[in-house]
N, C-alpha and C positions, 0 to 999 in steps of 0.2 A: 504494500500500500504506500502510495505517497501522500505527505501531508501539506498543508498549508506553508509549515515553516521548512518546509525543502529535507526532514527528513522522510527518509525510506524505510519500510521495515519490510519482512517480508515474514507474510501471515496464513499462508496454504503454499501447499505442492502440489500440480497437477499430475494423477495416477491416471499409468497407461496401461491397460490388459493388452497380453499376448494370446492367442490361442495354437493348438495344436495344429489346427485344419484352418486356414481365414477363408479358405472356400466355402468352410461350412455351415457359414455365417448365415444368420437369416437377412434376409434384406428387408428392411421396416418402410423403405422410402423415405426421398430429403436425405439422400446421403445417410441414412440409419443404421445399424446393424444389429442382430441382437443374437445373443450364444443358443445355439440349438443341441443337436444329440451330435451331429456331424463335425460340428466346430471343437466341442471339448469345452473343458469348462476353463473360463479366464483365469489367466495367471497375473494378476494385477500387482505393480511393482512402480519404481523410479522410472522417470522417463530414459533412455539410452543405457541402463541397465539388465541384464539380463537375455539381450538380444532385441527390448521392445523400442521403436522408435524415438527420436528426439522430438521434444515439441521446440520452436522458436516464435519468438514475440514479434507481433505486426507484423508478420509475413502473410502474405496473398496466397491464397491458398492455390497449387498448382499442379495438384493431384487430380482433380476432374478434366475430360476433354471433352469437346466438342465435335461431336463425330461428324457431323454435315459437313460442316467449314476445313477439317483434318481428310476427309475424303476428296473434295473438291483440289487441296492443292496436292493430296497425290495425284490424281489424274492431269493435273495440269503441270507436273513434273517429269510425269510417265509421259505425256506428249510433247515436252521439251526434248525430255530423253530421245526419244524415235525422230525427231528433227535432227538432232544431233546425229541420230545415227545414220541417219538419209543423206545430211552435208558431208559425214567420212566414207560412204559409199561414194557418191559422186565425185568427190577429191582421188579416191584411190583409183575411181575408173578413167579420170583425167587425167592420171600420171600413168596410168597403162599406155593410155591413148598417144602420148608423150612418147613415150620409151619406144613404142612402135612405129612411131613416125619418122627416128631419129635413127633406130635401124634398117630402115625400109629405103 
């Protein structure tokens, strides 16, 4: 907590559960999860202890994606890709064409 007069104390620890299986997890929705028969039951500890995640302050959370927007630029990289590979075919057949004219 911080206070008015500029001290700080600090007054909770936030606990992080590991489980067995995270697949096993139920999904609640809104990003929820909750321990099922599949999952195992929570091993709840320090954060970065024990093998269970770090938590960090004010950070943006950057674990969700957007899968429309994430689909879109691979297609439109997979069709750069295939341009690119159209412009090294036609360069290599123009140095063929080269080399045959030059022994000819």
């Amino acid at each position: 907590a911080s206070y008015t007069n500029g001290v700080t104390k600090n007054i909770a620890q936030l606990a992080v559960a590991k489980f067995e299986n995270n697949e096993g997890l139920y999904k609640a929705g809104n990003n929820m999860f909750k321990e099922s028969r599949n999952s195992g039951s929570a091993n709840i500890g320090s954060p970065g202890a024990g093998g269970r995640g770090k938590v960090f302050s004010k950070s943006v959370e950057a674990s969700t994606t957007d899968i429309a927007s994430e689909f879109v630029n691979l297609i439109q990289m997979q069709r750069a890709f295939q341009a690119n590979a159209r412009t090294l075919t036609s360069s290599d057949e123009l140095m063929q064409e080269i080399l045959n004219m030059k022994r000819g």
